[in-house]
N, C-alpha and C positions, 0 to 999 in steps of 0.2 A: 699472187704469183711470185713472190720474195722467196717465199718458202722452199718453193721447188725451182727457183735458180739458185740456191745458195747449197743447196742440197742436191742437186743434175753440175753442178760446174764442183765438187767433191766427190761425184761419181764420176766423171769423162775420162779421168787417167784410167782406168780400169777398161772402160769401151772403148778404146781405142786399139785391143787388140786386133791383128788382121786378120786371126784364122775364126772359124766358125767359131761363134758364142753357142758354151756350151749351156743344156738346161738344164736347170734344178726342181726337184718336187716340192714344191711351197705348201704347208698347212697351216697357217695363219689366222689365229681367231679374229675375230672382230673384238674391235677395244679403241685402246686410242692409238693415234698414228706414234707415239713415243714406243709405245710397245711393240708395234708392229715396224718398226726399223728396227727395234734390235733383235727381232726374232728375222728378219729379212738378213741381216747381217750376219746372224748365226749360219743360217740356211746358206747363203750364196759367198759365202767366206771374205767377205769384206769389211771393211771399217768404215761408220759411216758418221762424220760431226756433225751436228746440227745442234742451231742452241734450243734449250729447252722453250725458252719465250716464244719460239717459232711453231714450234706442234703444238704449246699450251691447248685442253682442252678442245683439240682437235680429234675426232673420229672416224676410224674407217672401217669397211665391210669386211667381211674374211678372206681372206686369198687362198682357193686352194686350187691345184697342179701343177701343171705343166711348163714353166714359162725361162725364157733368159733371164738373167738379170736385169737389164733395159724393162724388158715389158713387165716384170712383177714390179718394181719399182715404180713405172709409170701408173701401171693400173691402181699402187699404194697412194698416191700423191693424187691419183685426181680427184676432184672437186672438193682438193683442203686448201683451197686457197691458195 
C-alpha cells in the first residue's frame, strides 16, 4: 500500500476541487503500471511522481472508458500493491 499512498497524497491537490469532477475517455492498454500512469497522465491532464522502484515490474489490466480521474486512477492502482 506505499505505492498508492505516495502516489493518492501526489494526486489530492488536484481532487480537492469543489465543482463536479469532470470525465475523461481512458483507452489504456494493459502493460505495466509505469506505463499506464503516464498514459493516465496524458489522458486526464495531470503530472504524476512516482519513483520508478515503486511500480518496478508492476502490472496492470487495461482501462478503457468512461471514468474521473479519482476512479481511473483508483481502478489503475488496485491490487499493485
Amino acid at each position: 500500500m506505499l505505492s498508492v499512498a505516495l502516489l493518492s497524497s501526489a494526486y489530492a491537490p488536484v481532487c480537492a476541487a469543489q465543482r463536479p469532477e469532470a470525465m475523461y475517455q481512458f483507452n489504456i492498454p494493459a502493460g505495466t503500471l509505469s506505463q499506464a500512469l503516464y498514459a493516465f497522465s496524458l489522458t486526464a491532464s495531470v503530472q504524476i511522481i512516482f519513483s520508478d522502484s515503486l511500480v518496478h515490474g508492476k502490472l496492470v489490466p487495461a482501462l478503457r472508458g468512461l471514468y474521473t480521474r479519482e476512479q481511473a486512477l483508483q481502478a489503475l492502482l488496485q491490487g499493485t500493491g
